[in-house]
N, C-alpha and C positions, 0 to 999 in steps of 0.2 A: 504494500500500500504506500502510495505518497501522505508523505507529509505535510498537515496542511496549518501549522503554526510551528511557534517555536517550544513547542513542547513534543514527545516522542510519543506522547500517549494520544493527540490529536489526529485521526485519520482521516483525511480527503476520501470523497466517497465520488466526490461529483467536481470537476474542473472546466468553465468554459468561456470560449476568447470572448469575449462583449466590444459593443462599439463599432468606434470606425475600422477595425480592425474586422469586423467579424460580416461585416458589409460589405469590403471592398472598398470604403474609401478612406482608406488610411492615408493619408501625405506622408513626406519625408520626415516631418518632425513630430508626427502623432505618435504618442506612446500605445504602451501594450495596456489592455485592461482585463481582470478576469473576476469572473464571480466566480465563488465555490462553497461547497457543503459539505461538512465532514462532520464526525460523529465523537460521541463522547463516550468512554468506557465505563460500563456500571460502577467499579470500582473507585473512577474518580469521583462522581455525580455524588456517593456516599461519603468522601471523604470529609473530616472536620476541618470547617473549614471554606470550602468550598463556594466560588462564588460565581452563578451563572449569568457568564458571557456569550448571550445571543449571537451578539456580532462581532465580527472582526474586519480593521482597517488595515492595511498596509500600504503607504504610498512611498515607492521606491520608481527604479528606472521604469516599474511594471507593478503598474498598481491593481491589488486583488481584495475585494471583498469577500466575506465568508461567514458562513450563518452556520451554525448548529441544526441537523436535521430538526427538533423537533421545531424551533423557531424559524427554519425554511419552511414548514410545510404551512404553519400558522399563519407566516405572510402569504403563503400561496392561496389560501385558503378566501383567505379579504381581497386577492386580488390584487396587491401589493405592485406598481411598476416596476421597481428594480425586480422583482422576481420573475414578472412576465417577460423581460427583456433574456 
């Protein structure tokens, strides 16, 4: 499985390009963008402690969004546009 933060216990389930990038009209200076989904292990979810992180940002050379299965499906479910994209 990839990884889909900076922890080892976070796994990308779901990775995909968005944007102009994913359209076809990406210019020379447009960056990468991606939304992604990955899941949480029971173990963590239970751990003391713990505090849930629906989402996650990353803006680097290639900036990626990413949601936690069950808060992907919950935005999917309202119809959410970043999810329908």
């Amino acid at each position: 499985m990839t990884d889909a933060g900076s922890s080892p216990t976070n796994f990308c389930i779901l990775k995909v390009l968005v944007r102009s990038h994913a359209h076809g009209l990406a210019g020379p200076e447009s960056d990468r963008d991606f939304r992604s989904v990955f899941v949480l292990p029971t173990a963590e979810l239970f751990r003391v402690g713990f505090k849930y992180q629906g989402t996650r940002m990353v803006k680097e050379a290639e900036d990626e969004t990413s949601w936690e299965v069950g808060h992907f499906l919950q935005l999917a479910l309202q119809g959410h546009p970043l999810i329908l994209e």
